[in-house]
C-alpha positions as CSV (number, residue, x, y, z in Angstrom):
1,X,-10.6,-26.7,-20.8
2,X,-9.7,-30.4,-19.5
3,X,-5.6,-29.0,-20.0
4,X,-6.7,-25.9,-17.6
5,X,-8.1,-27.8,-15.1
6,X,-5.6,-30.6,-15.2
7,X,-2.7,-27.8,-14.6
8,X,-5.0,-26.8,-11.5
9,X,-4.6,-30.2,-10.6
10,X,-1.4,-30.8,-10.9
11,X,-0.3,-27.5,-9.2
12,X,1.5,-26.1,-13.1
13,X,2.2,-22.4,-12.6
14,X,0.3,-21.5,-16.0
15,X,-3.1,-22.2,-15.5
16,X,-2.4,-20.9,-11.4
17,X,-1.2,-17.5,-13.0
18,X,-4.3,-17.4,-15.3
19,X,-6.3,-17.8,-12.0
20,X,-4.6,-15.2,-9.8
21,X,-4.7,-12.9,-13.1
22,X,-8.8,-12.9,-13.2
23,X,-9.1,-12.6,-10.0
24,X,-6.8,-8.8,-10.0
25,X,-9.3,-7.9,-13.0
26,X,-12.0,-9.2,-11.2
27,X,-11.5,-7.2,-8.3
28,X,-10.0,-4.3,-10.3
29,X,-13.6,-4.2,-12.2
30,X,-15.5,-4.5,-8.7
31,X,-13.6,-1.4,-7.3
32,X,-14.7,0.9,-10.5
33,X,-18.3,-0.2,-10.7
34,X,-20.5,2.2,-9.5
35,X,-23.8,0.4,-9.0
36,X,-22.9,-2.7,-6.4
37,X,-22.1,-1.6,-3.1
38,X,-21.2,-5.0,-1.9
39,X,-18.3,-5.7,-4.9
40,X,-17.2,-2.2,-3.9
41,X,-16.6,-3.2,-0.2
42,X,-15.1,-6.8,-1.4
43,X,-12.8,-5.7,-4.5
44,X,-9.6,-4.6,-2.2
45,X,-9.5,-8.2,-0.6
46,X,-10.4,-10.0,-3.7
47,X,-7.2,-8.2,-5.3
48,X,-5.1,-8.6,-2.6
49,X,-5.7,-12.5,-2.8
50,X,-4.9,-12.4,-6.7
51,X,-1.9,-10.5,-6.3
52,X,-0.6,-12.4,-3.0
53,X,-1.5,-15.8,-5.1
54,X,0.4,-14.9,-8.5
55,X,3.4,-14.3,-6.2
56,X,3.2,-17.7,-4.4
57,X,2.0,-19.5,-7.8
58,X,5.4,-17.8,-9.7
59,X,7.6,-20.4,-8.0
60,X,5.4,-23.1,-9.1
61,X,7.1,-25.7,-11.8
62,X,6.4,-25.1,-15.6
């Protein structure tokens, strides 16, 4: 856990990718859920900002 938030840190594209990645499922699973309105109405920005984020975090450094 200390490695992940140390790669955070130090701006490494792996743990950044992992980031961007659970935030596409996250907002994936809020668009398919049928029982909160509100994660409905967020999910299309909060995958946008995943996918826009693991295209700027793929030219990070290793």
């Amino acid at each position: 856990m200390s490695s992940f938030i140390n790669g955070l840190m130090r701006f490494r594209r792996g743990a950044w990718e992992m980031l961007a990645t659970i935030l596409i499922a996250l907002g994936v699973f809020m668009l398919m859920q049928p029982f909160w309105m509100l994660a409905f109405t967020y999910s299309f920005i909060v995958t946008l900002v995943g996918t826009v984020m693991f295209i700027i975090v793929s030219h990070f450094p290793e």
